[in-house]
N, C-alpha and C positions, 0 to 999 in steps of 0.2 A: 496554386491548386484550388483556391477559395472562389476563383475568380472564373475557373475552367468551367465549362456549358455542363451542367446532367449527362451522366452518361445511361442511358437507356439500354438495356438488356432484353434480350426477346427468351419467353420462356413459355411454359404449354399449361395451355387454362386449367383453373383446379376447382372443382366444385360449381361449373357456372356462372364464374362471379369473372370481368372480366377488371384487371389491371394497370389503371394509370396514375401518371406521375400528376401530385396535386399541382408541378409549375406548368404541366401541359393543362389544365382546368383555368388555371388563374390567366397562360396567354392565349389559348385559344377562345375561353368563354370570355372575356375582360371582367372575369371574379377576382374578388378581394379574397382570403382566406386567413383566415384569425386562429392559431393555436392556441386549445385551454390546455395548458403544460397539467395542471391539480385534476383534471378528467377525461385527457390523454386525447382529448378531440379537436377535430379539426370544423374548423365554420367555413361555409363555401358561402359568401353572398355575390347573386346576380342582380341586374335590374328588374329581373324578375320576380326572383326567389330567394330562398336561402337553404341551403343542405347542409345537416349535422351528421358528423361522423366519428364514432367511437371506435379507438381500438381495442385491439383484443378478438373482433368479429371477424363474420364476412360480409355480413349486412348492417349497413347504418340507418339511421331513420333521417327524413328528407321534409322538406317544408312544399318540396311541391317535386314533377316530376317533370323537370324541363333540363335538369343536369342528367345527360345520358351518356353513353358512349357505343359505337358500331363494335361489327365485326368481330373478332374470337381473338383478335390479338390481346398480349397483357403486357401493357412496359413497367417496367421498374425500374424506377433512377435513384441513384444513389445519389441521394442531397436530402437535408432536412428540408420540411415543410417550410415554405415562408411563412412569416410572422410580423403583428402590425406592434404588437406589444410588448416588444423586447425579450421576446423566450420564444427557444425553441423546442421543437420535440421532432429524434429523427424518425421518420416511416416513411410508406409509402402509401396513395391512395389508392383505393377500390371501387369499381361504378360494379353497381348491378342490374344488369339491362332490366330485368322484370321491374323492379322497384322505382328504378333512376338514383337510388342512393350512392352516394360518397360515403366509404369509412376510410380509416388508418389502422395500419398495421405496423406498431412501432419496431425498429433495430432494435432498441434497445428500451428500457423503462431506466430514464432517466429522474434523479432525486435533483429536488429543487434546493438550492442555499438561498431563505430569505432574509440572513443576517449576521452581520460581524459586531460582536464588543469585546471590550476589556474590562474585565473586572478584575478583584483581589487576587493579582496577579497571570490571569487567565483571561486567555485570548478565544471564545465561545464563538462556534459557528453554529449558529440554529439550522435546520435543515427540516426537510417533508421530505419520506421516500424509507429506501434501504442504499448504507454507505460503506465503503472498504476504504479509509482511508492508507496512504503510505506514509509516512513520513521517515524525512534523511535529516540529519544533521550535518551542515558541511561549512567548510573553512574558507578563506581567501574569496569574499570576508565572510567573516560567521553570516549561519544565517539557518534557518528550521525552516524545513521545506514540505508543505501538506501538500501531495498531490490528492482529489478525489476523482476519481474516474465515473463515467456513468450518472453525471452531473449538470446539471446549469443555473444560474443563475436565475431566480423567480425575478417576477416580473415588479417585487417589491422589493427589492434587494437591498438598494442605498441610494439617497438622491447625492452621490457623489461615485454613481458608477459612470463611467465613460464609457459611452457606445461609438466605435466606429462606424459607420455604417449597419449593417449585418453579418462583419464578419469577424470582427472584434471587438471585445469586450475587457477592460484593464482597469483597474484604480487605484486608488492608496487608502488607507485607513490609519491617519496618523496616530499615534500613543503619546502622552505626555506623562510625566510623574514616575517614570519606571528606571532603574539604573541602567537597563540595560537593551530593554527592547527599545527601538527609535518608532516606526513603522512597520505595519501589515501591508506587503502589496497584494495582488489578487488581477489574476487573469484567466481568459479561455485559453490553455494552452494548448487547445486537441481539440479536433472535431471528429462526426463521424466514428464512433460515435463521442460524445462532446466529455472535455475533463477539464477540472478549474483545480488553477495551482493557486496556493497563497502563501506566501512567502515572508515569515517571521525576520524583518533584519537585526541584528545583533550588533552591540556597538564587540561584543565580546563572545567567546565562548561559553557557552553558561548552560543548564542542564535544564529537561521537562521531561513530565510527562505526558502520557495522555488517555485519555479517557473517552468512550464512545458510546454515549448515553440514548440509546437507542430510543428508550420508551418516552424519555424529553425530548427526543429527536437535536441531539447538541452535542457537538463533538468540542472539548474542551483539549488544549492544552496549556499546561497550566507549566509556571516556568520557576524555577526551584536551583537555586546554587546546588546541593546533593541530590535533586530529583529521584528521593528513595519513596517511594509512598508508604503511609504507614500501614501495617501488614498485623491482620488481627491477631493476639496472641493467641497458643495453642498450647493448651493443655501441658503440664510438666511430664507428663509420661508419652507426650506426641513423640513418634518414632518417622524422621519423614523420610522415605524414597526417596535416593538420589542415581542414577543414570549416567557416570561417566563414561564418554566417546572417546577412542583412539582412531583418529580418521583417516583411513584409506587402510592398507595391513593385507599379507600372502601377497598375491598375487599383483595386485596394486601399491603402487612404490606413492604415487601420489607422486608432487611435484619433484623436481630432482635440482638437489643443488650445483654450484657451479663447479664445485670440487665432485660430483657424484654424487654425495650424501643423499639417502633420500626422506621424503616429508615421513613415510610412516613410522620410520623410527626417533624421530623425535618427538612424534606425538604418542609413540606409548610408551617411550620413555618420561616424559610429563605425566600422563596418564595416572601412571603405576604412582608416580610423588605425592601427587595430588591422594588417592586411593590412600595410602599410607599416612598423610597426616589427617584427614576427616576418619580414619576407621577407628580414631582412639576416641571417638566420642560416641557413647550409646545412644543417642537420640538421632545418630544418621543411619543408615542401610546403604549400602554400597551397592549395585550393581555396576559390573563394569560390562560394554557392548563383545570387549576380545579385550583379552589379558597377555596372550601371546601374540607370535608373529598370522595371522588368523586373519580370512576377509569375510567379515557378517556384509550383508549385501544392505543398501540404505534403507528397504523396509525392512529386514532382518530390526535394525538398529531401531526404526522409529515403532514396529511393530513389540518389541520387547517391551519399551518405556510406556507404552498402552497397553499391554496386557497386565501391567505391574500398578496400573493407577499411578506412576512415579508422579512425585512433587514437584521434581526439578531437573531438565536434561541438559548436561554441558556436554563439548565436544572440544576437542584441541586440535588445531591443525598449524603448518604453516603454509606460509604463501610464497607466490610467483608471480617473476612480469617480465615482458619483452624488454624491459627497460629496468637494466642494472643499479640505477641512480635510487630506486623506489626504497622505499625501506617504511618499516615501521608497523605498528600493529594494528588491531582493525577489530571490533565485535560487531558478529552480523545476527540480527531478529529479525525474524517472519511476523509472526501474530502481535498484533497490541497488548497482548496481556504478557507476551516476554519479555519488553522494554524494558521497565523495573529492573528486571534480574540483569539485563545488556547494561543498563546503567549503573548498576553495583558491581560487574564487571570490570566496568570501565574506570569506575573508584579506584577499586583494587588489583587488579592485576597489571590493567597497563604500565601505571606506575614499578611497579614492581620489576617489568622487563627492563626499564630505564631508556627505551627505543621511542623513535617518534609515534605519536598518540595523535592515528587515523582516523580518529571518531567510535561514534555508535551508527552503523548503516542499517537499512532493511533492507532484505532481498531475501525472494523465493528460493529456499535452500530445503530441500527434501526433509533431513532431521530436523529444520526447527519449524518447516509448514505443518509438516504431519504429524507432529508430534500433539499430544493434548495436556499438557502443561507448559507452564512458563523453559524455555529452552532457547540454548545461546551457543552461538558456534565461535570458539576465538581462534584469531587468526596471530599467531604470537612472534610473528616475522618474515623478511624474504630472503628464502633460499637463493631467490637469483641476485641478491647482493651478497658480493662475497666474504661482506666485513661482516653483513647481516649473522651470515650460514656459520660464520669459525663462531660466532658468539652465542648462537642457537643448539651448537652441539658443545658446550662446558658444560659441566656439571654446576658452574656457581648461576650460569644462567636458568638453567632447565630447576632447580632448586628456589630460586628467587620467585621462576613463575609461578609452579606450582605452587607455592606458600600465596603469589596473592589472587588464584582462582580459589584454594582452598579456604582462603578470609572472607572472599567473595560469596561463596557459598551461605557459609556460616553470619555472614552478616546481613543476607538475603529473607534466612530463614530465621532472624533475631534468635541464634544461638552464640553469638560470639562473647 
């Protein structure tokens, strides 16, 4: 795909300004064009002249007026600007016949990483721009996986990046002196618009945080045997909101086991355990989303726990798969500031199921995106395993759970 010509698109002039691809400048004019990624412009030099173009316009400013273009047409190709400096920025270029200027009009405003270390146990990515990082934790073999989307690599990044050509970008950034991290790799995994993974390898499974320092512009994660952060004390008469989910309920059965059984009743059967042993402590508040067989709709759910200011949203469910063989339990976080709570979670309760221990994942999950506090959705088994499903509906199993999401809790909010 990397490899395949610009595809060009015909579309209907807007504002006067007419539309071409900066690689139709560079082969028809025999211009060089140089991307500044830190001021989003693009440099046209001819033998002539030279044309500077800012995005965000319609109009660029020009060094002389001999870069023109005819006609009413306006192409637009989908491919980043070429680049002599090892960064790109995707857009597209602009000629304005009155002026003769070239600007760009970025896809996307991509953030620059101009750096990796390690420090007191923390693996710091310096960054310029605005970032959403994801990160997954996964197995076979361990390994913490940063994807940033909306990224690339500055053009100062590490004299130990490897450029393929212009169409990849890969390194390693070795670690010495740590038990367990070996190596940072890092690559462009995505283009178009462009995303750099880096890739934490693990001799072992082992626990982090992370943290996304906006105003230092440095995303840290920082790697911790209990990966609990410490969590500032609160007042002896702090009363916190807490948000228990019974997921899916009425009308929605939720996943169905292989016997029948379905997901919603075992999650407010959990639900209701949980509710019962955090109620004996005055310093918690209880909401629960539905207490009966009842379907609150998922903003019903996420919209309650922000009207309440809550502290803390959990949700119970179990799971399913096309593949019987699957088993085991799973805690899923949306926002970085849930992690913490997903990894005291995962302390506590997994253990607790005695089931295989699926990690800590992220994913865009309605209650824990929209929700505006720390919020965790566990997945406490597979229904479509059958050994899974007989041991999801005993009472010693659904008891066990609830006792370690309800420790979970408790030990989140340093009451235990």
């Amino acid at each position: 795909m990397l490899e395949a010509a610009p595809i060009i698109k015909q579309t209907t002039p807007q504002t006067a300004t007419t539309m071409v691809p900066l690689i139709f400048v560079k082969d028809n004019f025999g211009a060089d064009i140089v991307w500044d990624n830190k001021t989003k412009s693009a440099f046209i030099y001819t033998s002539k002249s030279d044309a500077g173009g800012t995005s965000g316009g319609t109009n660029g400013g020009a060094g002389g007026g001999d870069s023109t273009s005819g006609g009413g047409m306006i192409g637009v190709v989908d491919e980043e600007p070429p680049a002599t400096d090892g960064s790109t920025g995707g857009g597209h270029g602009s000629a304005d016949p009155g002026s003769g200027s070239i600007g760009t009009d970025p896809y996307t405003s991509l953030a620059s990483i101009h750096g990796i270390r390690f420090e007191n146990d923390t693996v710091i990515l310096s960054y310029e721009g605005t970032i959403e990082p994801v990160v997954t934790s996964l197995t076979g073999p361990d390994r913490i996986v940063v994807d940033v989307p909306k990224s690339d690599f500055a053009s100062d990044f590490g004299q130990n990046l490897v450029v393929n050509g212009a169409t990849a970008k890969s390194g390693t950034y070795p670690v010495a002196g740590h038990p367990v991290l070996t190596q940072v790799r890092y690559s462009l995994f995505q283009s178009n618009p462009n995303a750099l993974r880096f890739v934490l390898d693990l001799s072992t499974a082992y626990g982090y945080e992370v943290q996304n320092d906006a105003s230092a512009g440095e995303l840290k994660i920082r790697l911790s045997a209990d990966a609990v952060p410490p969590v500032t004390e609160a007042p002896q008469d702090k009363v916190y909101t807490v948000v228990l989910d019974a997921g899916h309920g009425g009308s929605d059965s939720g996943a169905i086991g292989v016997s029948g059984k379905y997901e919603k009743n075992f999650n407010l059967a959990v639900i209701l355990k949980v509710q019962a042993l955090l109620a004996t402590d005055p310093r918690i508040k209880l909401v629960m989303t539905r207490s009966g067989d009842t379907f609150p709709s998922l903003s019903d759910r996420y919209n309650l726990a922000n009207s309440l200011n809550a502290d803390l949203f959990l949700s119970v469910h179990a799971n399913s798969n096309t593949k019987s063989t699957v088993s085991g339990t799973e805690v899923y976080y949306t926002r970085a500031e849930s992690l913490a709570f997903a990894n005291v979670v995962k302390q506590y309760a997994t253990p607790a199921t005695g089931l295989a221990d699926r990690g800590v994942i992220q994913k865009s999950l309605a209650v824990t995106r929209e929700t505006k506090m720390p919020a965790v959705l566990f997945e406490a088994g597979y229904l479509s395993n059958a050994a899974e499903e007989k041991k999801l509906f005993t009472e010693d199993f659904q008891n066990r759970t609830a006792a370690g999401l309800a420790a979970a809790v408790k030990a989140y909010l340093k009451l235990a």
